[in-house]
RODRENLO-251118 format. One record per residue: x, y, z of N, C-alpha, C in turn. Coordinates in steps of 0.02 Angstrom, whole numbers, padded with zeros to 5 digits, always signed. Atoms other than C-alpha are relative to their C-alpha. Layout:
N
XYZXYZXYZ...
END
This chain:
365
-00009-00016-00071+03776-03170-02019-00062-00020+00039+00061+00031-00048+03670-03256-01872-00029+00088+00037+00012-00058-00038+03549-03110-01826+00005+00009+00064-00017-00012-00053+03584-03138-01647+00058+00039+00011-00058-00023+00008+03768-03073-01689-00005+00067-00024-00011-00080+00022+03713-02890-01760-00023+00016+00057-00015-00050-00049+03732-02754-01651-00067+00038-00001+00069-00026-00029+03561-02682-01566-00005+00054-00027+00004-00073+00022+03476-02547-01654-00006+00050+00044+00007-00053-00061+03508-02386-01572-00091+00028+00018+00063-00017-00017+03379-02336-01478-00033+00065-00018+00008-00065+00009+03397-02142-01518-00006-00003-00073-00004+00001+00041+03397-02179-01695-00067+00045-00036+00052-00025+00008+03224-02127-01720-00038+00053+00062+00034-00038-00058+03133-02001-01595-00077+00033-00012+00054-00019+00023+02949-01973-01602-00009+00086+00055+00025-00084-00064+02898-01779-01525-00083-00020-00019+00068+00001-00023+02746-01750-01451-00025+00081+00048+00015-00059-00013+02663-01593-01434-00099+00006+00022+00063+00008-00046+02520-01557-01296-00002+00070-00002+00028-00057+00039+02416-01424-01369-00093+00015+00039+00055-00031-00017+02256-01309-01305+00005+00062-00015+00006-00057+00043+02211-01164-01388+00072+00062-00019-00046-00039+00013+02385-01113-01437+00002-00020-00065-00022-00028+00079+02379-01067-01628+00061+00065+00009-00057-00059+00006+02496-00920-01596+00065-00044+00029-00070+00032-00030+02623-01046-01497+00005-00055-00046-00018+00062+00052+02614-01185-01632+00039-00008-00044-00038-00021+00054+02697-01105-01766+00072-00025+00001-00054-00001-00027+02849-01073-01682+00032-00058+00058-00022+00078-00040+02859-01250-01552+00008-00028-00081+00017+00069+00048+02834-01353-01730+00082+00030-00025-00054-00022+00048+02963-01240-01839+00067-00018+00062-00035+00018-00028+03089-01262-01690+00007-00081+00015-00002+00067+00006+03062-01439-01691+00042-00039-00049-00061-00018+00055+03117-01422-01872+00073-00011-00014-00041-00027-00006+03267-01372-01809+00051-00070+00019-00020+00065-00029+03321-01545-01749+00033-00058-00017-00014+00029+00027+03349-01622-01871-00041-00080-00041+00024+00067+00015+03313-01819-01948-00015-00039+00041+00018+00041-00045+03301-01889-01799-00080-00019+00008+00074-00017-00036+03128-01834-01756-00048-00025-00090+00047+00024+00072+03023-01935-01904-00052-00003+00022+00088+00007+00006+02856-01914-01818-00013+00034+00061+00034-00055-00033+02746-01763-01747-00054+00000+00031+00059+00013-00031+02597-01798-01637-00005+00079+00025+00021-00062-00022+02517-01637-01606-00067-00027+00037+00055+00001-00035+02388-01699-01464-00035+00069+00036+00052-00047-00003+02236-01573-01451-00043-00008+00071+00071+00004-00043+02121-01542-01313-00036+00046-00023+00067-00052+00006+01965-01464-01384+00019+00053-00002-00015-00088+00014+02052-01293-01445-00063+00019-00011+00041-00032+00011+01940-01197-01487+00003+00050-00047-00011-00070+00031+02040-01066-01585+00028-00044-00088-00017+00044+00061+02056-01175-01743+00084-00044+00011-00074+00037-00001+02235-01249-01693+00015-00072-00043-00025+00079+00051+02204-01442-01785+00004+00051-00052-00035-00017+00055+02171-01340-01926+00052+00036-00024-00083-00016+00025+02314-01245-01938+00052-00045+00010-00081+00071+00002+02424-01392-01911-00024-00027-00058+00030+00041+00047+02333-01488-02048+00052+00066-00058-00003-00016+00081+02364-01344-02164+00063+00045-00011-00060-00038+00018+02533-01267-02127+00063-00059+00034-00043+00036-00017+02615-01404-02052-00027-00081-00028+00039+00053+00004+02546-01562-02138+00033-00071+00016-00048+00044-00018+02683-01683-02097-00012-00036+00076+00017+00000-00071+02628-01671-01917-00079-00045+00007+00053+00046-00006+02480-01796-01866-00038+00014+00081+00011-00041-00085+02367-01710-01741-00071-00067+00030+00056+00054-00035+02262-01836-01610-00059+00045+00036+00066-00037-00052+02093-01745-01550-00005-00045+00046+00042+00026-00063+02037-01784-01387-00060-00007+00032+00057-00004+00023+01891-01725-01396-00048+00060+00070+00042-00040-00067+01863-01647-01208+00104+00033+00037-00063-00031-00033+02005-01537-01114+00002-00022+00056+00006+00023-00075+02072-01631-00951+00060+00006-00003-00056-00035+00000+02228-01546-00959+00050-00044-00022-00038+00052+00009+02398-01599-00998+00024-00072+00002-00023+00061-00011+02421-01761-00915-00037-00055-00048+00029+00036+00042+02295-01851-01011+00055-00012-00052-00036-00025+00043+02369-01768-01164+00076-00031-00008-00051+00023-00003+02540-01820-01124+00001-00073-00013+00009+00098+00003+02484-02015-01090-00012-00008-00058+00011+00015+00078+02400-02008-01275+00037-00003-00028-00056-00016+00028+02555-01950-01343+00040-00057-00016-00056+00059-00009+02676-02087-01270-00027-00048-00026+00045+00093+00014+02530-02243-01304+00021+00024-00081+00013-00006+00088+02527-02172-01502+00059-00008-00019-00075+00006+00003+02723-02154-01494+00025-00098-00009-00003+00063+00015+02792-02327-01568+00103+00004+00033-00041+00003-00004+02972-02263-01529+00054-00013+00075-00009-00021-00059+03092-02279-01379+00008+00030+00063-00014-00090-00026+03118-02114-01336-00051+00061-00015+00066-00031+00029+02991-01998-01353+00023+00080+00036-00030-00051-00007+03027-01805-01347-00090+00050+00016+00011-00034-00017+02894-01722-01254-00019+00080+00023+00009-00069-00002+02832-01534-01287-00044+00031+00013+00082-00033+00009+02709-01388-01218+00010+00013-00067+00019-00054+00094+02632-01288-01372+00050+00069+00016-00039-00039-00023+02730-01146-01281+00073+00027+00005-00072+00005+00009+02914-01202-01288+00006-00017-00088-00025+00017+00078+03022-01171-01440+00078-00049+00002-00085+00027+00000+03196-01278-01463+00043+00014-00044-00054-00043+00060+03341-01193-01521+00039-00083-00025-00052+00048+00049+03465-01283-01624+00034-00044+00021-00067+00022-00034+03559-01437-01574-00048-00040+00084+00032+00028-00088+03444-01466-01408-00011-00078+00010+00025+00077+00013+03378-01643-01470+00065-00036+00027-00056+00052-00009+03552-01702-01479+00040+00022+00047-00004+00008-00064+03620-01643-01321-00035-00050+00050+00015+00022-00038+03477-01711-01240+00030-00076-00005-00032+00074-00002+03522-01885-01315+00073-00005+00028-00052+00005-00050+03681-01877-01275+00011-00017+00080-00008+00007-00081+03658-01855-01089-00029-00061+00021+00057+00058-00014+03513-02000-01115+00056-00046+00016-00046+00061+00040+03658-02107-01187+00055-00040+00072-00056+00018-00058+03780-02068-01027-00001-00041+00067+00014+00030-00053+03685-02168-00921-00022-00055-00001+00055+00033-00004+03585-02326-00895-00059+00001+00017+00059+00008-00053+03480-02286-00767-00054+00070-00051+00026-00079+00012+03426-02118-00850-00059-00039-00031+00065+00006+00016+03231-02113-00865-00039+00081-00040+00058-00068+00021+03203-01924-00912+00058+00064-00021-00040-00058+00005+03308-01782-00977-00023+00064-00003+00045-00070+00011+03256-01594-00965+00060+00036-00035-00025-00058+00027+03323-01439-01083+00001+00038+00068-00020-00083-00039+03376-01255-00966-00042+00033-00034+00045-00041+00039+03208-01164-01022+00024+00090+00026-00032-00080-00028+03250-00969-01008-00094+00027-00043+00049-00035+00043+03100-00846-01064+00026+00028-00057-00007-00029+00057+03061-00815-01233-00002+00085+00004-00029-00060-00004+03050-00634-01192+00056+00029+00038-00054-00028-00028+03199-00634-01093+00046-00052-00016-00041+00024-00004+03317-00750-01152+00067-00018+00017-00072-00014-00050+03460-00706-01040-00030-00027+00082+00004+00007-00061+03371-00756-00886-00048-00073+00000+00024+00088-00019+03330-00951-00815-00091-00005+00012+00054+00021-00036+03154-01001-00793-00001-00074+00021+00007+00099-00018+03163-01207-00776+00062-00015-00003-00062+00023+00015+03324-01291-00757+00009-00059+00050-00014+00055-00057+03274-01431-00620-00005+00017+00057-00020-00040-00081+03284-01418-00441+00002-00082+00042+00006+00072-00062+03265-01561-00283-00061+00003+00016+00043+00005-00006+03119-01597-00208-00024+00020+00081+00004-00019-00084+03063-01511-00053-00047-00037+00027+00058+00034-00043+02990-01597+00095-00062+00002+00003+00075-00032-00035+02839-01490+00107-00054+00012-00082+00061+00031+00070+02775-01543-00089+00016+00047-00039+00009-00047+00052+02849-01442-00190+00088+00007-00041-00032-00005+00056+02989-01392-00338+00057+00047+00083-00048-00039+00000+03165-01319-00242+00038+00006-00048-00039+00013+00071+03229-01257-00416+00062+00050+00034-00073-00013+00002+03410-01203-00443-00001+00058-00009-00023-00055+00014+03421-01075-00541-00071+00065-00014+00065-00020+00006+03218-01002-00546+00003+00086-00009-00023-00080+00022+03225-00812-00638+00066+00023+00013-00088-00016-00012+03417-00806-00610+00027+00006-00086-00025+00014+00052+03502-00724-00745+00055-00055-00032-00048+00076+00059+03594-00843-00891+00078-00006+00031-00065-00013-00010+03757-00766-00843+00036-00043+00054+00006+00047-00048+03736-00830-00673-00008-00067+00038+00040+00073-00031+03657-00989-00665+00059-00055+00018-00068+00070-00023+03750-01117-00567-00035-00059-00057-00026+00062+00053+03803-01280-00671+00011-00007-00051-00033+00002+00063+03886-01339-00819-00026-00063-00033-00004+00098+00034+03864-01489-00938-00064-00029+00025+00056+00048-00045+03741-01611-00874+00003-00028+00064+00006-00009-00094+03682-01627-00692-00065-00047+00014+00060+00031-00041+03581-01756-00607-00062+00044+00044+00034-00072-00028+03443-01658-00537-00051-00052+00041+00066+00018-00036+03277-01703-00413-00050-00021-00042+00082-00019+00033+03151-01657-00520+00022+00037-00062+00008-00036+00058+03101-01600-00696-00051+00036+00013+00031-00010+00021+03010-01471-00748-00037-00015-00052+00008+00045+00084+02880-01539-00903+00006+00073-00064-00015-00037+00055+02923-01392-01030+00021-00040-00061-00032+00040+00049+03010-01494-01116+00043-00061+00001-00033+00082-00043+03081-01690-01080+00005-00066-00059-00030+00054+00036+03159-01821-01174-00021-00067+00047+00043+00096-00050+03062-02001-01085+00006-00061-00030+00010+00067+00034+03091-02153-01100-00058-00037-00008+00067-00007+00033+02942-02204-01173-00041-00064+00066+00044+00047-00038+02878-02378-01097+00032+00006+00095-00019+00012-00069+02978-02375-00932-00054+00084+00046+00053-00055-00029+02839-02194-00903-00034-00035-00003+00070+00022+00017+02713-02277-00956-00007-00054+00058+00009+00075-00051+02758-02448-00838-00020+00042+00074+00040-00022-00070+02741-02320-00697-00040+00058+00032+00065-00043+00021+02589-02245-00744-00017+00058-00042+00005-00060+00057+02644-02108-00833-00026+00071+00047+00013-00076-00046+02573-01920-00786-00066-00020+00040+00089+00011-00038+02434-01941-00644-00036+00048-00054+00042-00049+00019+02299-01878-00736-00036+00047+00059+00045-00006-00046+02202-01846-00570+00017+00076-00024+00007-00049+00003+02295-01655-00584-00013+00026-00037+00007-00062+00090+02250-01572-00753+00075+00033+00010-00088-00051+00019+02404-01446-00731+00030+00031+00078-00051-00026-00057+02539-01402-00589+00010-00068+00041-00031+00047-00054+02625-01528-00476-00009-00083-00023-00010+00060+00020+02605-01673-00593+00103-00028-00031-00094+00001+00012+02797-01652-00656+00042-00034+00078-00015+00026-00096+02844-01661-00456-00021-00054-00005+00029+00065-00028+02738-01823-00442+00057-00051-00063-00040+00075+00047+02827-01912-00602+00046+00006+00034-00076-00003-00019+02989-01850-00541+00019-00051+00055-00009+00045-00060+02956-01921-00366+00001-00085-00012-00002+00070+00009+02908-02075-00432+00055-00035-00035-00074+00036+00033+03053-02120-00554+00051-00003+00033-00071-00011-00039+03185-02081-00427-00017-00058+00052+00044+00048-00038+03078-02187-00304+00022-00057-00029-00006+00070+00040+03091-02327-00420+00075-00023-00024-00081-00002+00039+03292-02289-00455+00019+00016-00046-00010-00018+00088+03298-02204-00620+00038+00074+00007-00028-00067-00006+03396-02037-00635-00028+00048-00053+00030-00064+00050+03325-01869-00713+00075+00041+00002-00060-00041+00022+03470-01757-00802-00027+00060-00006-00010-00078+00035+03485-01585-00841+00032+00031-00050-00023-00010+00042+03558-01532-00981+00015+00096-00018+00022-00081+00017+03611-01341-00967+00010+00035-00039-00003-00048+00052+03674-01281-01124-00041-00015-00065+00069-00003+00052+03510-01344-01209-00042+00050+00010+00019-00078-00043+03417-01186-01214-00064-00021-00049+00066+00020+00018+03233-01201-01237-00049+00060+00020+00018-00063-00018+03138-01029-01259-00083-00008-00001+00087+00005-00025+02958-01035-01153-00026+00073-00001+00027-00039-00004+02844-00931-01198-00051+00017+00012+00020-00035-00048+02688-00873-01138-00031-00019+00064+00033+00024-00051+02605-00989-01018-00061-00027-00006+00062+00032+00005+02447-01080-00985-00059+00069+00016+00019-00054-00024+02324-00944-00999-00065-00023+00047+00049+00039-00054+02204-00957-00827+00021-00032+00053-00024+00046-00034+02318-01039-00738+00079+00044+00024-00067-00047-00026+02504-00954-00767-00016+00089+00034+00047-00085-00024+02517-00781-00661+00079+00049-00025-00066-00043+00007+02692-00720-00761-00013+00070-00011+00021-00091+00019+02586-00554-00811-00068+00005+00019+00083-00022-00042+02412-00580-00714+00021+00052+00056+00011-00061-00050+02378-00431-00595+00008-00020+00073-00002+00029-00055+02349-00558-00466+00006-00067-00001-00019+00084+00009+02359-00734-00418-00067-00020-00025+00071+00053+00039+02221-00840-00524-00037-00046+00068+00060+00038-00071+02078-00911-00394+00007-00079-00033-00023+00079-00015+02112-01098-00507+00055-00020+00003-00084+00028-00010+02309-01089-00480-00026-00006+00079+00006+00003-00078+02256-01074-00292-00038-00053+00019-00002+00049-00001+02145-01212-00316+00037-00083-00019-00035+00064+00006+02260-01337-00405+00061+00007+00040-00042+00001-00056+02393-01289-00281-00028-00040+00048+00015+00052-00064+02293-01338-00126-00029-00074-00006+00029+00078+00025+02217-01490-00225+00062-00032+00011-00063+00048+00030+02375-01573-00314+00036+00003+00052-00081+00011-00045+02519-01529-00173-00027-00041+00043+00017+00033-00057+02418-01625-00059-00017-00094-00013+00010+00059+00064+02386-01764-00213+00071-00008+00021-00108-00016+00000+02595-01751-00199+00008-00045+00050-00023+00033-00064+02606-01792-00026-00045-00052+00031+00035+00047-00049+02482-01908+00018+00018-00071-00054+00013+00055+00067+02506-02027-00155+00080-00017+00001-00086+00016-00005+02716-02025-00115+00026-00012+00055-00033+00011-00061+02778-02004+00036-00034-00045+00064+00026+00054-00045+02766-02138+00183-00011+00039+00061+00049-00033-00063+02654-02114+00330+00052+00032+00050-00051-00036-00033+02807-02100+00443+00024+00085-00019-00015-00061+00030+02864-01939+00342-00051+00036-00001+00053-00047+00005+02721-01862+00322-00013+00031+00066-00015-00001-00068+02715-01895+00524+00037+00040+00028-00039-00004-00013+02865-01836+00548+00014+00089-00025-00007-00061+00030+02863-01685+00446-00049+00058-00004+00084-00018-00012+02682-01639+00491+00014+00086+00029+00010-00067-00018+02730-01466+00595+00053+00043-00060+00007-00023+00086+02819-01418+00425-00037+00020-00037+00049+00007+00034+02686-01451+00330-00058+00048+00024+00064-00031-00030+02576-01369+00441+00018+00090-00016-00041-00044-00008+02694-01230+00454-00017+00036-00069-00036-00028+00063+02705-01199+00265-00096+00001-00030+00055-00004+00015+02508-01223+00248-00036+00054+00009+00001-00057-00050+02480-01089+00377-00005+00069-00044-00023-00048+00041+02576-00974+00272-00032+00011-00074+00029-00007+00073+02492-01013+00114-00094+00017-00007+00081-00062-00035+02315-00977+00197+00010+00048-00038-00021-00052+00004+02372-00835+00227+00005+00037-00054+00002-00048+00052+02413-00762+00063-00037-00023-00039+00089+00002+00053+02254-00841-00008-00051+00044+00016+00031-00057-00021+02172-00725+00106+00016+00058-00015-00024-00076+00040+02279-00575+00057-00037+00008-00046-00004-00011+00085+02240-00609-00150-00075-00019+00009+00062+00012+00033+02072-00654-00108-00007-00074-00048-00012+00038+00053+02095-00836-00184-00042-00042+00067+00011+00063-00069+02021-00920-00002-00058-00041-00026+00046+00038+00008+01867-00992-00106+00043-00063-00014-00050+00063+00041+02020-01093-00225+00005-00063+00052-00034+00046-00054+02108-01143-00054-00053-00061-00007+00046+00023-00050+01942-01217+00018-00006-00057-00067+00024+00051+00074+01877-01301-00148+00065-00051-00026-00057+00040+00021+02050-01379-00175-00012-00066+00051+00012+00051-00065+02047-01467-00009-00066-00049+00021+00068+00033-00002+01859-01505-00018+00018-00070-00071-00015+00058+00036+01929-01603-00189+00041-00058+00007-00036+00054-00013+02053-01684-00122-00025-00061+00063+00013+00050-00038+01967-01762+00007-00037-00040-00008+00067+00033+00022+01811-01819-00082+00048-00045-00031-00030+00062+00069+01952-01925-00213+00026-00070+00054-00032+00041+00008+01966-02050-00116+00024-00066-00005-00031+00055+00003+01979-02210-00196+00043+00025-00054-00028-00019+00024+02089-02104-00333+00067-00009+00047-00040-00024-00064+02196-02053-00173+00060-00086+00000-00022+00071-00025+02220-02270-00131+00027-00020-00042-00050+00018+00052+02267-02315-00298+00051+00036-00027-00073-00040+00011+02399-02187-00321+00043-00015+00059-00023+00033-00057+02460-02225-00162+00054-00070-00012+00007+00059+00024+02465-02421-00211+00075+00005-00053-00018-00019+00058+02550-02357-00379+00064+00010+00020-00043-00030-00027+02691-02285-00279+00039-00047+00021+00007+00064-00059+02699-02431-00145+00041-00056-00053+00002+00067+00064+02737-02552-00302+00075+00009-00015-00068-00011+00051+02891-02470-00382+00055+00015+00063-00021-00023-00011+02966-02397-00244+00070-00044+00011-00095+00028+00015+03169-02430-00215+00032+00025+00043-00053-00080-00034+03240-02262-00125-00055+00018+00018+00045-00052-00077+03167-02187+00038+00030+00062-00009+00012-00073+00002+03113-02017+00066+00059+00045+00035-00074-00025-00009+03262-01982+00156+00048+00011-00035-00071+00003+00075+03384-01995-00010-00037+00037-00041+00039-00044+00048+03245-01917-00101-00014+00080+00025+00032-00070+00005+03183-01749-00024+00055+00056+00057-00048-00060-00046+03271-01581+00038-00037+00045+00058+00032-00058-00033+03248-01466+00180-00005+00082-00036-00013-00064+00043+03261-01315+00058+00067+00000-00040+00028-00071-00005+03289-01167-00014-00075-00019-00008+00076+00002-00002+03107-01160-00025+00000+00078-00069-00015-00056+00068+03070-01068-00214-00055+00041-00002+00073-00023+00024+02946-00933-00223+00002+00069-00045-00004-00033+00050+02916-00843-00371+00008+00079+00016-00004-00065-00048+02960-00641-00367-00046+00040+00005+00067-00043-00030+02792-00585-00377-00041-00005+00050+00036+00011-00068+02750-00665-00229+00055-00005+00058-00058-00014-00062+02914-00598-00136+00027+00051-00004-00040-00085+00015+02937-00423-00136+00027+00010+00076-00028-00007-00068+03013-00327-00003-00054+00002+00061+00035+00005-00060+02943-00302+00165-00031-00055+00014+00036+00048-00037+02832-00392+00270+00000-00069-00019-00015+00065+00021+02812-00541+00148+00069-00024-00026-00086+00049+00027+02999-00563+00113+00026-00018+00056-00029+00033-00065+03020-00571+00298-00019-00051+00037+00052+00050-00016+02876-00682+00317+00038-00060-00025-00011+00092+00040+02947-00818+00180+00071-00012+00018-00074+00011-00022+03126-00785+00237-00005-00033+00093+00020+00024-00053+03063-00849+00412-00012-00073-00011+00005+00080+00005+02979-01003+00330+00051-00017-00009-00034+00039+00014+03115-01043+00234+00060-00006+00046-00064+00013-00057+03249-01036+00391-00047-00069+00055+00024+00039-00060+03118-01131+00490-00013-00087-00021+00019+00064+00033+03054-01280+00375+00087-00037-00011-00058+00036-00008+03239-01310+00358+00043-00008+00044-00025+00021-00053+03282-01323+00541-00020-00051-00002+00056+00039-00021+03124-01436+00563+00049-00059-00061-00027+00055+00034+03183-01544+00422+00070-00041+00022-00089+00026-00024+03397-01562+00479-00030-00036+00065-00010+00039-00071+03305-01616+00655-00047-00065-00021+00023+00056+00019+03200-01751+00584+00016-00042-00034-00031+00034+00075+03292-01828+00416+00031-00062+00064-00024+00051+00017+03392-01946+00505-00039-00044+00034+00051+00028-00007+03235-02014+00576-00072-00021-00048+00051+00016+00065+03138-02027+00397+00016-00048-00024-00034+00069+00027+03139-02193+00312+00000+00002-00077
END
């Protein structure tokens, strides 16, 4: 037989995972053994390290030895981490994990599946629910709001509840957990490193859709997250963390100045202003107003970082911000929406940012 005449090796045939690791020895165990769970597909384990500290290579070395862990040598948060992953990855598909998420049974091959149903498809996400609550949604996708940020779907909504079925084109991934096509991330740049952690997921998302590629959802892959980035997540802090308040006002502003076109930004500016206002505001409440300030002081100093992300954007793009971004819901977590004052406060933004948006959109390009 003329080898031009055999039939293309599948691409899913092989699947390399890749696991982005910082001092989680207690979350390793249980991401690897769920990995496990997956089956033959998955013939190779990159456990990329940033500088644990709590022995984590060695416990991969000596309870998981199958697994091939890459030191880094210095902690610059996930995105790095992630890029190492994919460059070391030889395969097409590359399966994407924190140290945090576990994968139940069966998830791998859903995700392929949904990969399979498409051409265009660049990214698939699992329905993460908490590991201590596994009846109720934490990640499951959302759209992309105007004003730089995640409108997720189903965000702490119990399981029972959650709108959608099957697989669903979605805005945006959360990175918990993501099935990538390996070189077509990499061709467009892959995770900004610029953020260490928060609002780099948003920026790939923006950009692949930008470029024409579709992100899936997959909701009866169930992917149990458990505890968070500690320093950073606030699912059981007392208060809001002073560097989530800085990589908020850093990165969302990394978001919108490195994606969206000047017109929009223009255009959407008393939004923006609107929703900035408000986020003052409860930096001053929690006491976080050094974060704010220091975020903004970073983002302005970056910027020939700023020009070449920009550039980066400028290159691929395909689909205007008009097909890409929503006027709401606007998502905010429920420890920062109890009753009174501030539920009437964010129930205000979110009626107002989505007037402002319906009267501008068909003037965005």
């Amino acid at each position: 037989m003329n080898p031009a005449d055999r039939a293309p090796a599948d691409p899913f045939a092989r699947i390399t995972a890749v696991v982005v690791n910082y001092n989680g020895a207690e979350h390793l165990p249980p991401c690897l053994e769920g990995l496990a769970l997956q089956g033959p597909r998955i013939d190779r384990v990159l456990v990329v390290d940033n500088a644990s500290t709590d022995g984590s290579p060695a416990l991969v070395a000596q309870r998981f030895p199958a697994a091939t862990v890459i030191e880094l040598g210095e902690n610059r948060g996930p995105c790095p981490a992630r890029n190492a992953g994919l460059r070391a990855a030889s395969t097409e598909w590359v399966l994407l994990v924190d140290n945090d998420a576990v994968l139940t049974e069966g998830v791998l091959e859903k995700l392929i599946v949904a990969a399979r149903s498409r051409p265009d498809v660049a990214l698939v996400q699992p329905r993460s629910v908490f590991a201590t609550e596994a009846t109720r949604v934490h990640y499951d996708g959302g759209e992309l709001h105007y004003v730089g940020l995640f409108a997720l779907r189903n965000f702490y909504v119990p399981l029972a509840e959650a709108r959608g079925v099957g697989t669903l084109e979605v805005g945006g991934a959360v990175s918990v957990a993501l099935l990538v096509r390996r070189e077509l991330v990499l061709a467009l740049g892959g995770f900004d490193e610029r953020y260490f952690i928060l609002f780099e997921d948003l920026d790939l998302s923006f950009r692949l859709r930008a470029a024409g590629h579709a992100i899936l959802s997959v909701e009866d892959a169930l992917v149990l997250h458990r505890g968070g980035t500690p320093g950073i997540s606030f699912r059981k802090a007392a208060s809001y963390p002073r560097s989530r308040a800085f990589f908020h006002s850093r990165n969302r502003w990394y978001f919108l100045d490195a994606n969206y076109r000047r017109r929009t930004l223009a255009l959407a500016a008393p939004g923006l202003l609107l929703y900035e206002l408000v986020w003052l505001a409860f930096c001053l409440k929690d006491r976080t107003l050094g974060g704010w300030l220091e975020g903004k002081v970073a983002f302005l100093k970056d910027g020939a970082g700023r020009r070449a992300a920009r550039e980066r954007t400028r290159a691929v793009r395909r689909v205007g911000d008009r097909e890409l971004l929503v006027g709401g819901p606007l998502t905010i977590a429920p420890q920062l929406s109890r009753r009174g004052f501030a539920a009437a406060v964010l129930q205000f933004l979110d009626g107002a940012l989505a007037l402002w948006w319906k009267l501008v959109r068909p003037w965005i390009g």
